[in-house]
C-alpha atoms as an extended CHARMM CRD file, in Angstrom:
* protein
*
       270  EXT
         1         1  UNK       CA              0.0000000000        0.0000000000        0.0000000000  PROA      1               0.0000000000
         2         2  UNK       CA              1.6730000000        3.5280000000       -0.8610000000  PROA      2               0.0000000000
         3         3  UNK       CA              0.9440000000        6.7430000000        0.5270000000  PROA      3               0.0000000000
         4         4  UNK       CA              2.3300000000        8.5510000000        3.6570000000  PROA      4               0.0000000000
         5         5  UNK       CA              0.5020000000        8.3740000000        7.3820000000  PROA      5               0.0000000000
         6         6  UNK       CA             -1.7540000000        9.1420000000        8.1900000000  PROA      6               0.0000000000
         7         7  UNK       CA             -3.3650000000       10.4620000000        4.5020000000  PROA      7               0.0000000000
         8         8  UNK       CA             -3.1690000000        6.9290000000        3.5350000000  PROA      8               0.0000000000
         9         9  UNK       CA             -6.3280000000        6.1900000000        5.5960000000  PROA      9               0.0000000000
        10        10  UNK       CA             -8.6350000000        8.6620000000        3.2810000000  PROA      10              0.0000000000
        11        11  UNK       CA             -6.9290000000        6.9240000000        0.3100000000  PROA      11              0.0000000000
        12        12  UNK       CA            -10.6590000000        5.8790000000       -1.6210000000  PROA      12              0.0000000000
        13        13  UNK       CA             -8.6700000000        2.4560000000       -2.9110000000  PROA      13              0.0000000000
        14        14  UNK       CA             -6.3870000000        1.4800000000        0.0400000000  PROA      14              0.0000000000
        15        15  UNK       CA             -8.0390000000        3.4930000000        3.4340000000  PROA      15              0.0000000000
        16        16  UNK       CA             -9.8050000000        1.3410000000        4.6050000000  PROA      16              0.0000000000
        17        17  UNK       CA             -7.0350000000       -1.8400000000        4.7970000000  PROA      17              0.0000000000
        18        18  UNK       CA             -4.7930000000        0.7840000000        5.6510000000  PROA      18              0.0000000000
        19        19  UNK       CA             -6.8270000000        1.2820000000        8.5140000000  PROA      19              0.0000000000
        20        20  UNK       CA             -7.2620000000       -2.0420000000        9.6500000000  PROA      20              0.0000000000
        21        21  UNK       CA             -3.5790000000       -3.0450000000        9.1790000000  PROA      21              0.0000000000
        22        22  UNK       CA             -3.1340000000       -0.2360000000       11.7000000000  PROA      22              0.0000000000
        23        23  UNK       CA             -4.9070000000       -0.7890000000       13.9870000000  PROA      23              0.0000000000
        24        24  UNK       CA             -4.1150000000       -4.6700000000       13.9540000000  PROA      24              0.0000000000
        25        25  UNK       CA             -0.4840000000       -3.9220000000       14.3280000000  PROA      25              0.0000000000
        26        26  UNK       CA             -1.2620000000       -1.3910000000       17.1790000000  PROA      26              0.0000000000
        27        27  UNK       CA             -2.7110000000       -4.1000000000       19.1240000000  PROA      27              0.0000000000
        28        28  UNK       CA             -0.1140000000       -6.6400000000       18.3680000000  PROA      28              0.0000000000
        29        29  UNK       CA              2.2070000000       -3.6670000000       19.7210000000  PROA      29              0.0000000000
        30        30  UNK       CA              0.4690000000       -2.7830000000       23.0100000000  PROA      30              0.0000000000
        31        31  UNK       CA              1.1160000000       -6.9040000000       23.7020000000  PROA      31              0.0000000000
        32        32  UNK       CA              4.5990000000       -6.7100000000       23.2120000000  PROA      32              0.0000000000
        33        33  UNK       CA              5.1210000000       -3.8950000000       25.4590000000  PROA      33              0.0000000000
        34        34  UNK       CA              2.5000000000       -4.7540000000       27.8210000000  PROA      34              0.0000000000
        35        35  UNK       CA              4.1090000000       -8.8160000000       28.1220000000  PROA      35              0.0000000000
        36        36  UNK       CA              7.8440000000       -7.2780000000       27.2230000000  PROA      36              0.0000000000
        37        37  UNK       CA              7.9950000000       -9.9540000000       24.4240000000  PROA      37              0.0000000000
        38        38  UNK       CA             11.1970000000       -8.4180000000       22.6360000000  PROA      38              0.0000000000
        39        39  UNK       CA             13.9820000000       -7.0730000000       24.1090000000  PROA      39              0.0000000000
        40        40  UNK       CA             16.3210000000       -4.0190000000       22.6620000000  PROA      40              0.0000000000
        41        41  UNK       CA             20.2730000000       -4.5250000000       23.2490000000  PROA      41              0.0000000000
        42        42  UNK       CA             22.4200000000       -1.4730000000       21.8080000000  PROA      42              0.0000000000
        43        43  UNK       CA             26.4330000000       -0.6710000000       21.8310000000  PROA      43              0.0000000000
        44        44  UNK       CA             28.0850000000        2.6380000000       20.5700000000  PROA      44              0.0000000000
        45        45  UNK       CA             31.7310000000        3.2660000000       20.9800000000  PROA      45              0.0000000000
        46        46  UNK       CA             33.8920000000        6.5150000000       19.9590000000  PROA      46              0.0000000000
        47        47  UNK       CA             37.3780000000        6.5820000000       18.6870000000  PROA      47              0.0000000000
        48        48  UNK       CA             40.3740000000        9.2110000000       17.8470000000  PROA      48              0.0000000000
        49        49  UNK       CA             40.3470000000        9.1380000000       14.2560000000  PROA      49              0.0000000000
        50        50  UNK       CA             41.8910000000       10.5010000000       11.6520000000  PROA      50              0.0000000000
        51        51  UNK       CA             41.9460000000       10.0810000000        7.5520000000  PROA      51              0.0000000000
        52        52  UNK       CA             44.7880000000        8.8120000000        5.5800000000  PROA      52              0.0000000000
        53        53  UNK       CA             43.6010000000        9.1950000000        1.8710000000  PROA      53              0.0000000000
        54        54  UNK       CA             40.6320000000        7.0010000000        1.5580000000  PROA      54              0.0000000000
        55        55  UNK       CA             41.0980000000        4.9290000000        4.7470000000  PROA      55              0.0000000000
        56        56  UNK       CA             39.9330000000        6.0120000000        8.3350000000  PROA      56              0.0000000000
        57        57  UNK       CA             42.8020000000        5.1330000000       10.7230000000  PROA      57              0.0000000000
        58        58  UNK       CA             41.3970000000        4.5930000000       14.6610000000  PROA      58              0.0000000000
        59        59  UNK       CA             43.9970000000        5.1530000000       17.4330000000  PROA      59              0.0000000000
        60        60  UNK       CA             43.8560000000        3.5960000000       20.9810000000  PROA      60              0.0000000000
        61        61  UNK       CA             44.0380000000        6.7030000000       22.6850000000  PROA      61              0.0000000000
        62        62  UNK       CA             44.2000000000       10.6640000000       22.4220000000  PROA      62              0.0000000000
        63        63  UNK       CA             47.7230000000       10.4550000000       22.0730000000  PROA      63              0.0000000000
        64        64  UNK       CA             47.0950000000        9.2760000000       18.7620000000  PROA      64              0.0000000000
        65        65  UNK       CA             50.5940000000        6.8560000000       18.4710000000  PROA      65              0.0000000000
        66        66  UNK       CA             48.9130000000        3.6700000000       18.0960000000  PROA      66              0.0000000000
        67        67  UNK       CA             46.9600000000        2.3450000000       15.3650000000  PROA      67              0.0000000000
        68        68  UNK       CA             44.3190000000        0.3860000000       16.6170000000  PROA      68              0.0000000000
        69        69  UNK       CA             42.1430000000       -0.4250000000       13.4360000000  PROA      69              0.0000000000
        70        70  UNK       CA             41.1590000000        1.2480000000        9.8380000000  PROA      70              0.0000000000
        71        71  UNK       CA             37.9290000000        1.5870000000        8.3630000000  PROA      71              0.0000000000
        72        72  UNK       CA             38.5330000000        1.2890000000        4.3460000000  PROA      72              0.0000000000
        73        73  UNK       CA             36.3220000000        3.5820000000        2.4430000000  PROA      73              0.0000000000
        74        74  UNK       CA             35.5860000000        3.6280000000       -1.4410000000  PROA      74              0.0000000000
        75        75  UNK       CA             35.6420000000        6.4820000000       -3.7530000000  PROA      75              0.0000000000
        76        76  UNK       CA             32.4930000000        7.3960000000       -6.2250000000  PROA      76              0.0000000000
        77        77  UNK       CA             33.9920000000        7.0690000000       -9.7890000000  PROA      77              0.0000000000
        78        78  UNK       CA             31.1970000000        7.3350000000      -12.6690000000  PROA      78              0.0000000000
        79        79  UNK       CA             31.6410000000       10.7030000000      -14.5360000000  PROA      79              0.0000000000
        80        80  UNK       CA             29.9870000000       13.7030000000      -12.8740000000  PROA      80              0.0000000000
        81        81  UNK       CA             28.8210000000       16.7740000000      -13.5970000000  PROA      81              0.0000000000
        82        82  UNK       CA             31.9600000000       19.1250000000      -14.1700000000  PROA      82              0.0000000000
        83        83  UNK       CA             33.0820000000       20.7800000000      -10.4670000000  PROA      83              0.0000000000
        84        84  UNK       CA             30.8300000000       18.1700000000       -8.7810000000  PROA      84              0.0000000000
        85        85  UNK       CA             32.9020000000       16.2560000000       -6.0660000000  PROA      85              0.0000000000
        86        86  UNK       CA             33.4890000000       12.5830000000       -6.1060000000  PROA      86              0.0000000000
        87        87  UNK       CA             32.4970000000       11.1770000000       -2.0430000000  PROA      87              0.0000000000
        88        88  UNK       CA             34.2460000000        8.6940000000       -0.1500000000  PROA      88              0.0000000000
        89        89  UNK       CA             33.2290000000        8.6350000000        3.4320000000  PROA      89              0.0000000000
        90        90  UNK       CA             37.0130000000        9.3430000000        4.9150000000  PROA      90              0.0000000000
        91        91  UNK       CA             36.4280000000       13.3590000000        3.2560000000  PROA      91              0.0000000000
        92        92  UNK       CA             34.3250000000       13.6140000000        6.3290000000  PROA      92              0.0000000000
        93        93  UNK       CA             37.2600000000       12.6890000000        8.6850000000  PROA      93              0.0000000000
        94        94  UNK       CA             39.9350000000       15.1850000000        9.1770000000  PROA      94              0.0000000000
        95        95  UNK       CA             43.1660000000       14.6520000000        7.7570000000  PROA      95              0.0000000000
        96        96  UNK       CA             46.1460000000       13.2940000000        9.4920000000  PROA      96              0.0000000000
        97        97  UNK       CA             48.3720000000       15.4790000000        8.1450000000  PROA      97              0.0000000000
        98        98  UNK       CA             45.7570000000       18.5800000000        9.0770000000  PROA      98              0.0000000000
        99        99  UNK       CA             46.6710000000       17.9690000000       12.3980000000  PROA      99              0.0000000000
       100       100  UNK       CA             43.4580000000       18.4020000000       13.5630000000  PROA      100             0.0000000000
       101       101  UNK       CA             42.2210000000       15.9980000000       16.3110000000  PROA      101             0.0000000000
       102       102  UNK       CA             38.5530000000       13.9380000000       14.9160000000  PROA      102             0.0000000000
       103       103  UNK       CA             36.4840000000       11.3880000000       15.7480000000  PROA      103             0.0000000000
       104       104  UNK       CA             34.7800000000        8.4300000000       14.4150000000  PROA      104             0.0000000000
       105       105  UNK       CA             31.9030000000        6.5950000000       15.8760000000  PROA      105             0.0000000000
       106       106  UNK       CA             30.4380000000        3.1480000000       15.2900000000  PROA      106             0.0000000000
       107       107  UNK       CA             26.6900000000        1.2530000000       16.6570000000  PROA      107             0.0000000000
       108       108  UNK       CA             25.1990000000       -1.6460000000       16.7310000000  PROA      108             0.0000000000
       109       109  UNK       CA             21.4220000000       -2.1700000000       17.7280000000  PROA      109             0.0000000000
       110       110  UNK       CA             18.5180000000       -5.0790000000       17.4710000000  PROA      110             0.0000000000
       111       111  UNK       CA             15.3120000000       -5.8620000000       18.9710000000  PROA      111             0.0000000000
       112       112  UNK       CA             15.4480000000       -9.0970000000       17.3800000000  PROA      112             0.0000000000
       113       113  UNK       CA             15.4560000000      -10.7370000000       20.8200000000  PROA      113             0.0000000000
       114       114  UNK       CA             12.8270000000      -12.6610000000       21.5120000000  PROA      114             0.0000000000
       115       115  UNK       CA             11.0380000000      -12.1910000000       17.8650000000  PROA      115             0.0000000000
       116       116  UNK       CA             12.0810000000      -15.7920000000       17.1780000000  PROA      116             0.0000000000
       117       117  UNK       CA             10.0390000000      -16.9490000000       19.7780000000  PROA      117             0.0000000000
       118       118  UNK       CA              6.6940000000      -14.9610000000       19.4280000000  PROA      118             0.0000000000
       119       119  UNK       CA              6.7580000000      -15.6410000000       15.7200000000  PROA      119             0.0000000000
       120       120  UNK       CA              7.0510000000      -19.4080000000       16.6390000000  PROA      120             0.0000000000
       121       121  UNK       CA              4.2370000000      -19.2960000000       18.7160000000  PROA      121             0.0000000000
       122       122  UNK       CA              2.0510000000      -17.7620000000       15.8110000000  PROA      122             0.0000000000
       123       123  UNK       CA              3.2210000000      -20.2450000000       12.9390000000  PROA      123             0.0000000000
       124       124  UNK       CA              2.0610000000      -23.3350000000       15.4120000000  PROA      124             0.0000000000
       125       125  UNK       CA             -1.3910000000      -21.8620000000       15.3070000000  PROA      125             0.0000000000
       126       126  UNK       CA             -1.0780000000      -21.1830000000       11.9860000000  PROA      126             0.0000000000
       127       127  UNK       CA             -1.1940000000      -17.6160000000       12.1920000000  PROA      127             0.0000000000
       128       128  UNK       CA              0.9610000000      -15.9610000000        9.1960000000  PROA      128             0.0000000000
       129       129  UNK       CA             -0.8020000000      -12.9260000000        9.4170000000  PROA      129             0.0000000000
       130       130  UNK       CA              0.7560000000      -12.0980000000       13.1340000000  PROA      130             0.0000000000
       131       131  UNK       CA              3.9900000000      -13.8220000000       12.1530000000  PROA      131             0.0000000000
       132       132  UNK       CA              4.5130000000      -11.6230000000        9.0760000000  PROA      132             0.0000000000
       133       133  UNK       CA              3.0890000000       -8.5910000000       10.9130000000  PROA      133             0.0000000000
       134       134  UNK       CA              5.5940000000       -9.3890000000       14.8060000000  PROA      134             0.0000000000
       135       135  UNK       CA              8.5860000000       -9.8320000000       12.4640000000  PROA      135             0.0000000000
       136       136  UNK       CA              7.6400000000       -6.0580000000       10.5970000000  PROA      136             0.0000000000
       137       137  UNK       CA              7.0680000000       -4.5730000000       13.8120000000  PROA      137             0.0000000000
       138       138  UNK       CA             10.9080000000       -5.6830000000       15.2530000000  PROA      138             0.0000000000
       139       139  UNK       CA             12.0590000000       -4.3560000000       12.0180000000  PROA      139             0.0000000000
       140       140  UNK       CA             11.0400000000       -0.8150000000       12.7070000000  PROA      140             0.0000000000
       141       141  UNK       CA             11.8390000000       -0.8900000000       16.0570000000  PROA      141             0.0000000000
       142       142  UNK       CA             15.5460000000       -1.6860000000       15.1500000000  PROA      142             0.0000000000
       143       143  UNK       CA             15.1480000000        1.3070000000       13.2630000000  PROA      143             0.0000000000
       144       144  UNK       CA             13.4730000000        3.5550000000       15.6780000000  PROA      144             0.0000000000
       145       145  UNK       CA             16.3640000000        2.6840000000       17.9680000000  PROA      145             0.0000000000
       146       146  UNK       CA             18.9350000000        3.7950000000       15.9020000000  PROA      146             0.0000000000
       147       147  UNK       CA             17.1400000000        6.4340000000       14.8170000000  PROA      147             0.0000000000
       148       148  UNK       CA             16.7350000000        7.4610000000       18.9850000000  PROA      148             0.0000000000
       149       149  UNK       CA             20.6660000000        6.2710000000       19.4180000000  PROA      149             0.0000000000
       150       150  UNK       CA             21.5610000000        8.6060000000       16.9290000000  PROA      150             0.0000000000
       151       151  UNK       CA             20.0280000000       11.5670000000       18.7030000000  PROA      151             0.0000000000
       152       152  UNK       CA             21.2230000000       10.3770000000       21.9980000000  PROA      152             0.0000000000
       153       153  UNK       CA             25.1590000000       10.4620000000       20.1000000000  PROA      153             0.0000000000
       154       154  UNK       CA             24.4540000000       13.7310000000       18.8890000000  PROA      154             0.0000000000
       155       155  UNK       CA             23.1900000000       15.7270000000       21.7470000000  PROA      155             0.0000000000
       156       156  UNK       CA             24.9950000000       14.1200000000       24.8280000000  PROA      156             0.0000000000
       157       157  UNK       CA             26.9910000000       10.5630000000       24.2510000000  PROA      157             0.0000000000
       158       158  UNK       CA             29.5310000000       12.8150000000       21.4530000000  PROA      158             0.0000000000
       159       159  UNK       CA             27.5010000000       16.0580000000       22.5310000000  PROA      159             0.0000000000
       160       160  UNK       CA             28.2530000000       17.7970000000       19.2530000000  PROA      160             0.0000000000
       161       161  UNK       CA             25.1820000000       19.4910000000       18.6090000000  PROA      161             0.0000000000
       162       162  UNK       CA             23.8110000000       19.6570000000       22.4290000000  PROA      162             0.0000000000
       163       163  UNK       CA             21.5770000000       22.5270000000       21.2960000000  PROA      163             0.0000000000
       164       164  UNK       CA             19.3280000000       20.5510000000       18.7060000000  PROA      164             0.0000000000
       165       165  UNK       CA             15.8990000000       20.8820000000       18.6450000000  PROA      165             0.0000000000
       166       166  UNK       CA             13.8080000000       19.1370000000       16.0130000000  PROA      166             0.0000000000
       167       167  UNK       CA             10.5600000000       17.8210000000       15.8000000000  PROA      167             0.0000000000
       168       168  UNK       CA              9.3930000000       14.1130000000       14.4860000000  PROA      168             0.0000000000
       169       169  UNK       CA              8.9700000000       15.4810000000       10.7080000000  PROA      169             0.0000000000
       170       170  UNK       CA             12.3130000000       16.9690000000       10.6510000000  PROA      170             0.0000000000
       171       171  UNK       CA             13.9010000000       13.5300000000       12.4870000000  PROA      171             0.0000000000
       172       172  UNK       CA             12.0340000000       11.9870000000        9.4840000000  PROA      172             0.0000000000
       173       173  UNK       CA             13.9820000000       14.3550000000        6.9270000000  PROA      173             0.0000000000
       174       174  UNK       CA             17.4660000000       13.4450000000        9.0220000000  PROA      174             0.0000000000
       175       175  UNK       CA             17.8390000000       17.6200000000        9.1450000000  PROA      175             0.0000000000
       176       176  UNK       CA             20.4550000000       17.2230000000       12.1010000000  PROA      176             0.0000000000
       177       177  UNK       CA             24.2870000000       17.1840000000       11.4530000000  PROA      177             0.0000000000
       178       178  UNK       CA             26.1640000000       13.8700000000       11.0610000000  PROA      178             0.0000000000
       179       179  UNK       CA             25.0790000000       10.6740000000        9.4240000000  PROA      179             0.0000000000
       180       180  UNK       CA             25.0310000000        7.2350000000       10.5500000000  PROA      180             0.0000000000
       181       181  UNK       CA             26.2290000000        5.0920000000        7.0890000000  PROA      181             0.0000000000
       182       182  UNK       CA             25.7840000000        1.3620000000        7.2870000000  PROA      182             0.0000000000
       183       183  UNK       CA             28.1720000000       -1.2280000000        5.5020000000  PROA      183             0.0000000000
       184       184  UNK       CA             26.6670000000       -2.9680000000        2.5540000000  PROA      184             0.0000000000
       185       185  UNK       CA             24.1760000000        0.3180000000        1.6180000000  PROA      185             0.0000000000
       186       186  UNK       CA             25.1940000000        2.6410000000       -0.9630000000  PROA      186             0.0000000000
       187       187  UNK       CA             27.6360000000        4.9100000000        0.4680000000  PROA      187             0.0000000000
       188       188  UNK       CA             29.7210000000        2.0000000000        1.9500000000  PROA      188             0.0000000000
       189       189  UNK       CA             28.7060000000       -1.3120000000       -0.1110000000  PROA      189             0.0000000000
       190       190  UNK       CA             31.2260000000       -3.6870000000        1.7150000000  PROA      190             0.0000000000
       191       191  UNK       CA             29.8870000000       -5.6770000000        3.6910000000  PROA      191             0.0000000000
       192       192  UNK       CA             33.0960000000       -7.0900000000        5.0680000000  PROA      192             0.0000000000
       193       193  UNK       CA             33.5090000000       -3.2450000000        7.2710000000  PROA      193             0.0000000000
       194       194  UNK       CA             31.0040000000       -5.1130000000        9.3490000000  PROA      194             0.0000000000
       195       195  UNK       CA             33.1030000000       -7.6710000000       10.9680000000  PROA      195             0.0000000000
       196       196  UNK       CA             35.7990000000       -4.4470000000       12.1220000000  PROA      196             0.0000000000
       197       197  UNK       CA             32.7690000000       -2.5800000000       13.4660000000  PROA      197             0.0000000000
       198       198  UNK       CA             31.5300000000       -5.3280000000       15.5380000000  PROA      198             0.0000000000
       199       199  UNK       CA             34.8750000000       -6.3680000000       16.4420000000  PROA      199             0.0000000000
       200       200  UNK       CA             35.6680000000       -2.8920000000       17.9500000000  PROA      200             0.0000000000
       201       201  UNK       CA             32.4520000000       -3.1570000000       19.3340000000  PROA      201             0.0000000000
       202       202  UNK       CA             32.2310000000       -6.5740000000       20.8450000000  PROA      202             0.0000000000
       203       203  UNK       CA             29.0190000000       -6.3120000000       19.6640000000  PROA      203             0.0000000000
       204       204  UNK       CA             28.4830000000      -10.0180000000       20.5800000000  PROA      204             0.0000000000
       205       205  UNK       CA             29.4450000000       -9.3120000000       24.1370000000  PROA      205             0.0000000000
       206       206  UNK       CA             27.7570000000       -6.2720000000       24.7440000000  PROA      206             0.0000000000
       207       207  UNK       CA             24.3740000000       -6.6460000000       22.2630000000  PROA      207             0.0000000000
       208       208  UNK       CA             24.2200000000      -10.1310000000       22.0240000000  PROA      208             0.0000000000
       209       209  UNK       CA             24.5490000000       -9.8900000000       18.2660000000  PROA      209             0.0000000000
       210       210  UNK       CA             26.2850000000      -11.8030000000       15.4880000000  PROA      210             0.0000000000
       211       211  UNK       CA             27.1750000000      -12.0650000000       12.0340000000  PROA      211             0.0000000000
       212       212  UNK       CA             26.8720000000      -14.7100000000       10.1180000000  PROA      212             0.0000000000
       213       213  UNK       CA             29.2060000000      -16.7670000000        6.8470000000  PROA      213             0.0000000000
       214       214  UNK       CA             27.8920000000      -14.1380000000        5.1240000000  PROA      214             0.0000000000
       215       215  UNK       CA             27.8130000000      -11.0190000000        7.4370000000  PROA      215             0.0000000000
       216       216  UNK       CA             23.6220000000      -11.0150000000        7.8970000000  PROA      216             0.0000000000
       217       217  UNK       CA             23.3140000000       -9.6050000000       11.1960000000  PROA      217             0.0000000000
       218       218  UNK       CA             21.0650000000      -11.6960000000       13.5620000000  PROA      218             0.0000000000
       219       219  UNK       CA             19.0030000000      -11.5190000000       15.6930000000  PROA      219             0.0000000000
       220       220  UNK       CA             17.4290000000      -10.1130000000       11.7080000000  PROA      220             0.0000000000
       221       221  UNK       CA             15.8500000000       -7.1380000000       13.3550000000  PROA      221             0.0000000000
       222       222  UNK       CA             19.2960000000       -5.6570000000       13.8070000000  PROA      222             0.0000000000
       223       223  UNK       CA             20.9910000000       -2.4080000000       12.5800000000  PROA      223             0.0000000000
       224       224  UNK       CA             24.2060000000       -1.1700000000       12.6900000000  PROA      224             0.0000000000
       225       225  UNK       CA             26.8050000000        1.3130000000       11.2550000000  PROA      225             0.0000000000
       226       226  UNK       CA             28.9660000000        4.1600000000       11.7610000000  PROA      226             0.0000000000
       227       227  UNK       CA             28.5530000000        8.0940000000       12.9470000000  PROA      227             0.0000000000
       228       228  UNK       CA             30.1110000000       11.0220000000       11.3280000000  PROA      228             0.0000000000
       229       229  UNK       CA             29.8320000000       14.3800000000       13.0790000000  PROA      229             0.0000000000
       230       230  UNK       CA             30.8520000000       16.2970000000       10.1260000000  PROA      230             0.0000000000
       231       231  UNK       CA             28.6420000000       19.2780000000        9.0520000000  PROA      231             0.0000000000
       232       232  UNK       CA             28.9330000000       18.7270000000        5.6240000000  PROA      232             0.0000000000
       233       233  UNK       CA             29.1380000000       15.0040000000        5.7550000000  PROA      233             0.0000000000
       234       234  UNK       CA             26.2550000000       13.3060000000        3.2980000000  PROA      234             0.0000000000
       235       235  UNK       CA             24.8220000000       10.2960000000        2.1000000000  PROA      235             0.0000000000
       236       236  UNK       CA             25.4390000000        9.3240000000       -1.3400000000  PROA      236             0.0000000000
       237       237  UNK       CA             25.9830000000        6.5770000000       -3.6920000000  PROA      237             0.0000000000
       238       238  UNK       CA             29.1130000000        4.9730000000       -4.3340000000  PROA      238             0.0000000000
       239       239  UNK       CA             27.5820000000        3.8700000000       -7.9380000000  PROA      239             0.0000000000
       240       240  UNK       CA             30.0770000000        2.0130000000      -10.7830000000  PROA      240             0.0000000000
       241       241  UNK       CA             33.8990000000        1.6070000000       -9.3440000000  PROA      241             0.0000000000
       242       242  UNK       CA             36.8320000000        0.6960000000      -11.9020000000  PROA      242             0.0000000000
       243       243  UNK       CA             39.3790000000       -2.4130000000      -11.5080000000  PROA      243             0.0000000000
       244       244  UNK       CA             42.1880000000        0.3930000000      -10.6560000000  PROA      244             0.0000000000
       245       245  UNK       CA             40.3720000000        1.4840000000       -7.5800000000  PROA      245             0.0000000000
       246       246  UNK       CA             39.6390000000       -2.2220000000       -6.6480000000  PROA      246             0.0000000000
       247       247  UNK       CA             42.5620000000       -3.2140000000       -7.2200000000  PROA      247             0.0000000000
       248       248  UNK       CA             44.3140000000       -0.8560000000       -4.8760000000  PROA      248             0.0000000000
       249       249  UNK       CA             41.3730000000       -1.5080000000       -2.4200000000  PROA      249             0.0000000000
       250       250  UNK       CA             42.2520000000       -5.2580000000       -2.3590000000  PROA      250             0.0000000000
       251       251  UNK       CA             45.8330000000       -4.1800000000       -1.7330000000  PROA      251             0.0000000000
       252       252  UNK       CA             44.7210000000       -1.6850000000        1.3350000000  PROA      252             0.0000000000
       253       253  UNK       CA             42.8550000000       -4.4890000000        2.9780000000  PROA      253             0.0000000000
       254       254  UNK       CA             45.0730000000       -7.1680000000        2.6110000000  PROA      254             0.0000000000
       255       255  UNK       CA             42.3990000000       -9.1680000000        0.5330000000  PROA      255             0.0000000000
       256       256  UNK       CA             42.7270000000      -11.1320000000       -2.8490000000  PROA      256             0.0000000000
       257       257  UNK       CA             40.9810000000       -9.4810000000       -5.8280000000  PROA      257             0.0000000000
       258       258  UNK       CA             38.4030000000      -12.3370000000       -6.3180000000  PROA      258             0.0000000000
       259       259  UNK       CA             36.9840000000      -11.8650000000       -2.7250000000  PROA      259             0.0000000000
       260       260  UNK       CA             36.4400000000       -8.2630000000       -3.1250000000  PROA      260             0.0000000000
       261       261  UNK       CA             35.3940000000       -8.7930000000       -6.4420000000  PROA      261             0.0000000000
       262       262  UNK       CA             32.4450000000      -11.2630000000       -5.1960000000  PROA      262             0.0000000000
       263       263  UNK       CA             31.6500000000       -8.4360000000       -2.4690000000  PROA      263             0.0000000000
       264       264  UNK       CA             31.4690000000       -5.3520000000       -4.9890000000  PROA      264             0.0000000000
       265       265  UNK       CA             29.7740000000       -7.3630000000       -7.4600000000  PROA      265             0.0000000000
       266       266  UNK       CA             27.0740000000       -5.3600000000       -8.1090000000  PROA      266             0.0000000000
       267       267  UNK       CA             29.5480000000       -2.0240000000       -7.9990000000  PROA      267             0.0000000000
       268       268  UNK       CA             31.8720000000       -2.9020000000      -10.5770000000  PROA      268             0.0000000000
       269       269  UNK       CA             31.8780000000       -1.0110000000      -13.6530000000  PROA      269             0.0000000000
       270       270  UNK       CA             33.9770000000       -4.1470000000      -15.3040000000  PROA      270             0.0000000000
């Protein structure tokens, strides 16, 4: 069903499911809370960072001496627009050689726990309407909790915009400074950044989350990624990458072509 809430509900075609779907998932929602059927683990964790062409380096401490892990980034490639920059996400990370002191931040969030469990207990009465609809609503909580993590980063855990003030609408529009970029979505289409994140993490430690073979998250209603406090930093696309800049991304990582290959599939211009 398309349309925006709550308009949808006067839509002549799709109102009046709209409505019922609604309200059905409301009460399915007021039982979770009420019987606290899922349960919401989260982990953030700050670092001294700095940029080193396209890679983010992450030191142990302020003193900045010791290298404690990189985050590799990718650079946008496919012809643009003349005077139109070309993104990777370390342009929102100061410079080493700028000398100025940044920081790089990293979460991991579900509220997946538990979801197995009530959407077993619907499939043995042969209820696929409430399994389909418990599973949705533990999706959008993992996203409401980032989306609340995010503000809680912002205004007190990094504190760099302590001032904000925005209403739901403009939380919607993500009109605050700083994004929150997750590996394997446009702007950072590697999914392999994942296992660094929750290694710096110890995401399974401190979340009770995992990755799997092939870096799914679980529990599945699960989100996580990294924070940039920039003012200017953006989301964009990565789009169509070349062999050169794989290449020297294999290289940087210490991977063999193939693997990366098999993980940028869908980015290669080649």
């Amino acid at each position: 069903m398309r349309g925006s809430f709550p308009k949808i509900f006067d839509d002549k075609f799709v109102g009046v499911e709209a409505k019922k779907l609604y309200d059905d998932a409301q009460q399915l929602l007021k039982r979770i809370v009420d019987e606290k059927l899922l349960q919401a683990n989260g982990v953030i964790g700050f670092w001294p960072a700095n940029s080193v062409g396209d890679d983010i380096e992450l030191y142990t401490d302020d003193t900045r001496t010791q290298v404690l892990a990189t985050i590799y980034t990718l650079r946008q490639q496919s012809e643009k627009v003349k005077g139109e920059p070309y993104y990777a996400l370390a342009d929102f990370i100061a410079p080493k050689d700028s000398g100025v002191p940044d920081y790089w931040g990293g979460f991991a969030v579900t509220t997946g726990i538990g979801c197995d469990e009530l959407v077993a207990e619907f499939e043995r009465d042969y209820d696929d309407y409430n399994s389909i609809m418990a599973k949705a609503l533990a999706d959008r909580f993992a996203e409401a909790f980032a989306e609340k993590m995010h503000e809680l980063v912002r205004k007190d855990y990094w504190g760099y915009a302590k001032t904000e003030q925005l209403d739901t609408i403009e939380l919607i529009k993500e009109e605050y400074q700083g994004i929150r970029p997750a590996p394997g979505y446009p702007a950072c289409p590697d999914h392999t950044e994942k296992t660094t994140l929750f290694e710096l993490l110890k995401a399974e430690d401190n979340a009770h989350m995992h990755l799997t073979e092939s870096l799914a998250m679980t529990p599945a209603a699960s989100v996580s990624g990294f924070y940039f406090a920039h003012p200017q930093s953006r989301y964009f696309g990565l789009g169509k990458i070349g062999k050169d800049q794989v290449e020297d991304y294999a290289k940087r990582k210490k991977m063999d072509l193939e693997t990366v290959e098999r993980w940028l599939g869908p980015n290669l211009n080649y």
